[in-house]
C-alpha positions in Angstrom: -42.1 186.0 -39.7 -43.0 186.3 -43.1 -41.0 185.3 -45.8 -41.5 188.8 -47.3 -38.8 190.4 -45.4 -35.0 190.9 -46.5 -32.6 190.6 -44.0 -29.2 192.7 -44.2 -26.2 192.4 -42.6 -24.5 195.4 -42.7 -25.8 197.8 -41.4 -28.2 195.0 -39.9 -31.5 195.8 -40.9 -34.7 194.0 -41.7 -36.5 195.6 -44.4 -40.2 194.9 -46.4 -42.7 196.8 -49.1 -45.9 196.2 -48.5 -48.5 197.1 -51.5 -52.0 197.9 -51.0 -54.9 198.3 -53.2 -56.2 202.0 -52.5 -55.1 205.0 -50.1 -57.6 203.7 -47.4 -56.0 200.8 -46.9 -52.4 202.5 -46.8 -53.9 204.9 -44.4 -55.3 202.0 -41.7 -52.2 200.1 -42.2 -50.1 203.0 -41.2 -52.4 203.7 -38.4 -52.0 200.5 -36.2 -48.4 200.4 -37.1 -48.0 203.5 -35.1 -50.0 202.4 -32.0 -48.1 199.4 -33.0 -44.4 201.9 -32.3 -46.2 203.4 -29.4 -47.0 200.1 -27.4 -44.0 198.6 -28.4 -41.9 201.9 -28.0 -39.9 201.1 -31.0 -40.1 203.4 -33.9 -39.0 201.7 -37.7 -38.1 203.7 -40.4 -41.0 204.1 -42.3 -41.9 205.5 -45.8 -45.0 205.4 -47.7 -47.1 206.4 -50.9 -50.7 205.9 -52.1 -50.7 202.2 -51.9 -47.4 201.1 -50.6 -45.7 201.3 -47.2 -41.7 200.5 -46.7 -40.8 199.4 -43.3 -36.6 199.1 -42.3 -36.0 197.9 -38.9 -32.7 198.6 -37.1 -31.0 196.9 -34.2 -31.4 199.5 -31.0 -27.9 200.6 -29.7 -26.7 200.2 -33.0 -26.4 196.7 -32.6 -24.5 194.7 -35.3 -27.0 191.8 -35.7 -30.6 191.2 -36.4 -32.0 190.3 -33.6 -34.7 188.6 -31.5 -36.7 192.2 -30.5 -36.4 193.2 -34.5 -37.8 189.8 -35.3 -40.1 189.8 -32.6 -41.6 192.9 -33.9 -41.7 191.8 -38.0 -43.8 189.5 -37.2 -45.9 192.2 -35.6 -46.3 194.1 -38.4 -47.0 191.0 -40.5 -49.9 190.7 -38.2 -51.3 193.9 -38.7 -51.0 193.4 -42.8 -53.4 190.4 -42.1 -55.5 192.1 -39.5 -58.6 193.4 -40.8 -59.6 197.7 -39.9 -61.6 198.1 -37.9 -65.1 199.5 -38.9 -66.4 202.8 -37.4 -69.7 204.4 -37.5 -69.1 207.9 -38.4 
C-alpha cells in the first residue's frame, strides 16, 4: 500500500487525495475505481473535482479497526493510479 494514505483511528478510516493533471484523467480514474467498487462490492466514500479525487475507506459493520479488506483494497486503488486508460477508437 502506498505510503500516500493516512490511517485514522477513530472512526477507523483510511483516507488519500489523489491529484491529476487534467479532467480526463480525473474522469478515467474515477471510472475503473467504480468497476473497481462493483467487482469488489465495496463502495468508499468518494469525492472529486477537475483534477483531484478523495477516497475514505471505512471498516464494513462499523468495525473499529483498519483492517485487512480496507487494506487489501488501498492497494487496489493504488493500482489503478498507476494503471494506464485504456485507449478507445471512437
Amino acid at each position: 500500500m502506498s505510503s500516500d494514505w493516512f490511517t485514522r483511528k477513530k472512526p477507523a478510516q483510511l483516507e488519500r487525495r489523489i491529484e491529476f493533471s487534467d479532467y480526463q484523467q480525473t474522469r478515467d480514474f474515477l471510472e475503473r475505481a467504480a468497476e473497481l467498487a462493483e467487482r469488489e462490492g465495496y463502495y468508499p466514500d468518494m469525492s472529486f473535482g477537475r483534477t483531484h479525487v478523495s477516497i475514505t475507506l471505512c471498516p464494513e459493520n462499523d468495525g473499529d479497526d483498519v483492517n485487512e479488506d480496507m487494506l487489501r483494497y488501498a492497494r487496489q486503488v493504488d493500482q489503478l493510479i498507476l494503471a494506464p486508460a485504456e485507449k478507445t477508437d471512437d
